[in-house]
N, C-alpha and C positions, 0 to 999 in steps of 0.2 A: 504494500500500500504506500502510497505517497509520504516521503520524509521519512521511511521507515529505514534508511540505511542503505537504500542498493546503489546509488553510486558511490557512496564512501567505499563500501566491498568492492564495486569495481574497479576504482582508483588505488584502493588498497593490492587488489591483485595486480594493477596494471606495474604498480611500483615495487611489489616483492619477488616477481618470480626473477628464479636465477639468468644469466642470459643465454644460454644454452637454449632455454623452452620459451625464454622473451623472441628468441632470434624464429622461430616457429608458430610464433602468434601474430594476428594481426587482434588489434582491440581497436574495434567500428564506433566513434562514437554519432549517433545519428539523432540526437537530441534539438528540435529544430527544425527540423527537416520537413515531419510528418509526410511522407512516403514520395514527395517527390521524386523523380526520376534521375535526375540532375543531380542534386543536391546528394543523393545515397551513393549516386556512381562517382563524385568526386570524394565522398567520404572513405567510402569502398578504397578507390585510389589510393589516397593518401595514408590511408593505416597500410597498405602494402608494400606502399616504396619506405615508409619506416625501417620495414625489416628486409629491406634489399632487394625486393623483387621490382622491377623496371617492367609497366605492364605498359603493353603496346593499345591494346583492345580500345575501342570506344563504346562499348553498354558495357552491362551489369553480366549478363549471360554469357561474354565472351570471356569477359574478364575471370569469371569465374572458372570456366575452364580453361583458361591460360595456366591459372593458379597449378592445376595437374600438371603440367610440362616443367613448372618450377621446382618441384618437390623431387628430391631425391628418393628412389624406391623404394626403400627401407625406414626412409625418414615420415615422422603424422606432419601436419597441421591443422592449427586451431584456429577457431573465428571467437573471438568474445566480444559481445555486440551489446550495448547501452542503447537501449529504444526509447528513451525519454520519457516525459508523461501524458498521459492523456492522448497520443500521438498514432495516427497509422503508419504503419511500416510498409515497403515497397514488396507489394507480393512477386515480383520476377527475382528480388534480392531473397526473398524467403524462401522459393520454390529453389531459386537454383542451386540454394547449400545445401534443401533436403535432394537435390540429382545427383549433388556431387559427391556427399555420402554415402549415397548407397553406392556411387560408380565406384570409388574408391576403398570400399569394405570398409565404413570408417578408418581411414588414412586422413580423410580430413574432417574433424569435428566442430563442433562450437556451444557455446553460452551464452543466454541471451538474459541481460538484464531490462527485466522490466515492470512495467505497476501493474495494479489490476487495471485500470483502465485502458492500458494498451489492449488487452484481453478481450474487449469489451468490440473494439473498432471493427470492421465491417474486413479488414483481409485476414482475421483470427479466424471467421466464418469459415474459411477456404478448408475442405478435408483435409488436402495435403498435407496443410500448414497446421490445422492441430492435431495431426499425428505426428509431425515433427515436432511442434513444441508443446504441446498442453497435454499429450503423455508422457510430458518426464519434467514435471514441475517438482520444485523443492519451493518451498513459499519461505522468505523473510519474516519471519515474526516476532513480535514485540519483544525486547528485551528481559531477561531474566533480573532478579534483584540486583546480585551482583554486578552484573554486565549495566547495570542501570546507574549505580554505584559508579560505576568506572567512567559512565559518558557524565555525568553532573561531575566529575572531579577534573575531566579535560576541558567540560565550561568554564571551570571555576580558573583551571591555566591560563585557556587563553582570554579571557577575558579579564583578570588579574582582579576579580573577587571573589573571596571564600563567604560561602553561606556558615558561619558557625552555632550555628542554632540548630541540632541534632534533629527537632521535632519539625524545624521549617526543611530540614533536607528530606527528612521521612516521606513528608507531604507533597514534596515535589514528585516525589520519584513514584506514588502511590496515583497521582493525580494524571502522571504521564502514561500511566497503564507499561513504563517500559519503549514505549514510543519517541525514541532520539529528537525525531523534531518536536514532541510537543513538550517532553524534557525540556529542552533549550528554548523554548516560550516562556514557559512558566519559571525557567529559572531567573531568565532576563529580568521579568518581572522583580520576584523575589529580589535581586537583584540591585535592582534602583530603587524601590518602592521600600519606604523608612518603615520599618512592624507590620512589614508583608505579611497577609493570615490567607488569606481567601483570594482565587484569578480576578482578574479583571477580563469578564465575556469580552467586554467592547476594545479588548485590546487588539489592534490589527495583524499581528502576527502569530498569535493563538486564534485569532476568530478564522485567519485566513487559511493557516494548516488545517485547523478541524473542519471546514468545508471542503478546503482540497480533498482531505479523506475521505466523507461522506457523497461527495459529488463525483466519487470512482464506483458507487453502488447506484443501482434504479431504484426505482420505487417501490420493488417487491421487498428486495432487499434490506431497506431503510424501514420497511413498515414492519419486518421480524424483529431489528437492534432497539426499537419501540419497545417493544415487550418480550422479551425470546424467551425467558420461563414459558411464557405460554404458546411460543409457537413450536416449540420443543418437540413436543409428542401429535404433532398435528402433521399426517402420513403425503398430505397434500404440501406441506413446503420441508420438507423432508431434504431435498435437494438442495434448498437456499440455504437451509439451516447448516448440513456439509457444508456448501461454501462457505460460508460463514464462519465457522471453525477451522474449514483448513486452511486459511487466508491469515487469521489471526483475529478477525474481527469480535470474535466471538474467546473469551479464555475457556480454560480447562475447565472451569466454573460454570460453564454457558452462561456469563455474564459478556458485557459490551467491555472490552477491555480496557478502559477507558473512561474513569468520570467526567473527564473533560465533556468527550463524544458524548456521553447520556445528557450530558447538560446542551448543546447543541443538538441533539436532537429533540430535545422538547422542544426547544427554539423555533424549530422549524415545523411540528404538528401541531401543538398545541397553540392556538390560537389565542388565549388567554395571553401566553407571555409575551412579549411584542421583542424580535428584534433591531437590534440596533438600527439605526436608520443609517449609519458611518455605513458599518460592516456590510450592510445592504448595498450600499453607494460602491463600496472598493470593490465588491464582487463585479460590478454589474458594469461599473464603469472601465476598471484597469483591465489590461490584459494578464495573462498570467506572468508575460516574462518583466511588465512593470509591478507589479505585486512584488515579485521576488527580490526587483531596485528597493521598495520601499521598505522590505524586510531588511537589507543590507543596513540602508540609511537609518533605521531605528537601530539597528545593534551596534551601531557606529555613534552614537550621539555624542556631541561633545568631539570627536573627532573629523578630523578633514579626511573625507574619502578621496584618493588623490585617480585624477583622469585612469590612469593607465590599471591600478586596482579597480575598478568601476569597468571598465573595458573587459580586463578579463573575466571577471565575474559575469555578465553578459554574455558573450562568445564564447568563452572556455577556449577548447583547444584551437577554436576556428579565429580568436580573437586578432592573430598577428595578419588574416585575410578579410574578413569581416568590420576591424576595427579603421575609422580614420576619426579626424576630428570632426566634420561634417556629421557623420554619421551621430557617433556619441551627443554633438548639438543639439541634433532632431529629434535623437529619443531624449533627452532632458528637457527641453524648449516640449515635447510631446508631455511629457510626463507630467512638468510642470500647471500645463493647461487642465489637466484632468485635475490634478488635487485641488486647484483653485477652486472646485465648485463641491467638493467637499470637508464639509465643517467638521475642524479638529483636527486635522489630517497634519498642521502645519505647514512648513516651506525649504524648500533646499535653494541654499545662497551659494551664489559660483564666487569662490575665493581664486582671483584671478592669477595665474603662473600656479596654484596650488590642486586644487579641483572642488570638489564641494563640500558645505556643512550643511548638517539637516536640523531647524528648529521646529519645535513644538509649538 
């Protein structure tokens, strides 16, 4: 599920393995893209000349069996692939690794990281494509105590504040259901906020993860995490319910993993509680990838987020192609226009030769 850790793990693998099986991998990262053609074949490209293969081809399908000609007979290769979120994937890029697999008796394999809501898109329909990928699912799931433990004490590094209050760390980590990102919302909070007890709903980086996650499930779905005691033993969502456990959504408990999420979904059925009118506005108004800026610039307060950090953050690996000053202007000079029209949001002041501060 969204923020639950799988590009950390991907980056994490991208930077551990030895170079022996780095020099035999390519890692696709295609976050962005959403299944263009273009866009996947130069990504495709560019993870390959990484590790030294010089491809001639111009599609996706050529390319791919180039890759065969490249490999020495006795030698594998791997594809480890980051599908981004909420995003469709280029079914000719999908279909042709499950061809090339079988042509090559698994000689070349791969790993596809990705959210539920990739799962959800219209090329996962494809038969091929879920017998190559949604039979051999491993799902990311929410954090153990300890491991939850360990992520609140890397916030506490890099951010250079210790929670020392035993009972406010308890509550973090209790409140996060184990969920890395909404951990690191709730800690932020804690955080800056002087006798932090209780979340702040309306706060835009807690309000904005917990809809991220909830807005990867339909409406069937979201109407079991409502009340899942009682849809439990009910043989007609029997199925949603599975999902729902095997995903994480659901704990060992068959509870919502998550007090956060149980408090967000009332938000959103129950009528009685109104919410936010903010949190209403940034859903509706930002895109995802300006959500994610204004998430940056909150955990950054008080600091100058300088051009070239603000750049990569944005692009990622694509940033040194992707990235100009023009560019950066438009989505700031963009950004800027959006929050003007909602209240609270505050303002990002361009600190000129430096890059920008974000005030409340």
């Amino acid at each position: 599920m969204g923020g639950n850790g799988k590009s950390y793990i991907y980056n994490l693998l991208q930077s551990s393995l030895g170079t022996k099986i780095k020099n035999n991998s390519a890692f696709v990262y295609l976050s962005g893209i959403n299944g263009d053609e273009k866009g996947t074949f130069n990504a495709l490209k560019m993870s390959l000349e990484v590790v030294g293969m010089k491809i001639r081809s111009k599609t996706i399908s050529d390319t791919l069996n180039e890759i065969v000609q490249n490999i020495k007979p006795k030698n594998r290769f791997s594809f480890v692939i980051n599908g981004g979120y909420n995003e469709e994937l280029n079914e000719e890029f999908l279909q042709g690794i499950s061809r090339l697999t079988y042509q090559t008796q698994r000689r070349v394999n791969y790993i596809f990281f990705l959210n539920v809501s990739n799962l959800n898109k219209r090329s996962f329909q494809n038969r091929v494509i879920k017998n190559l990928i949604m039979s051999h699912i491993i799902p990311i799931l929410p954090l153990n105590y300890d491991n939850s433990k360990d992520v609140l004490y890397n916030n506490e590094e890099k951010y250079g504040v210790e929670i020392k209050n035993n009972d406010v760390k308890e509550k973090i980590i209790s409140l996060s259901g184990g969920h890395p990102g909404l951990l690191k919302a709730i800690y932020l909070q804690a955080k800056d906020i002087a006798g932090w007890s209780e979340p702040d709903y309306g706060d835009i980086q807690l309000s904005t993860r917990s809809m991220d996650i909830l807005n990867e499930l339909d409406g069937e779905k979201k109407e079991i995490l409502v009340n899942p005691k009682l849809n439990k033993n009910d043989p007609a969502k029997s199925e949603l319910y599975g999902f729902l456990t095997f995903y994480g959504y659901l704990n060992q408990n068959g509870e919502v993993f998550s007090p956060i999420l149980t408090e967000y979904l009332k938000r959103e059925y129950n009528k009685d509680v109104s919410t936010s009118i903010m949190q209403e506005n940034i859903l509706i108004s930002l895109t995802k990838q300006q959500r994610e800026a204004m998430q940056m610039f909150f955990e950054n307060r008080g600091r100058i987020v300088r051009r070239e950090e603000l750049a990569e953050f944005l692009w990622g690996d694509t940033a040194h192609e992707d990235y100009s000053d023009w560019a950066l202007d438009q989505f700031i000079h963009t950004l800027r226009n959006k929050i003007k029209s909602i209240s609270g949001l505050g303002k990002i002041v361009t600190k000129k030769g430096e890059g920008y501060l974000y005030k409340k």
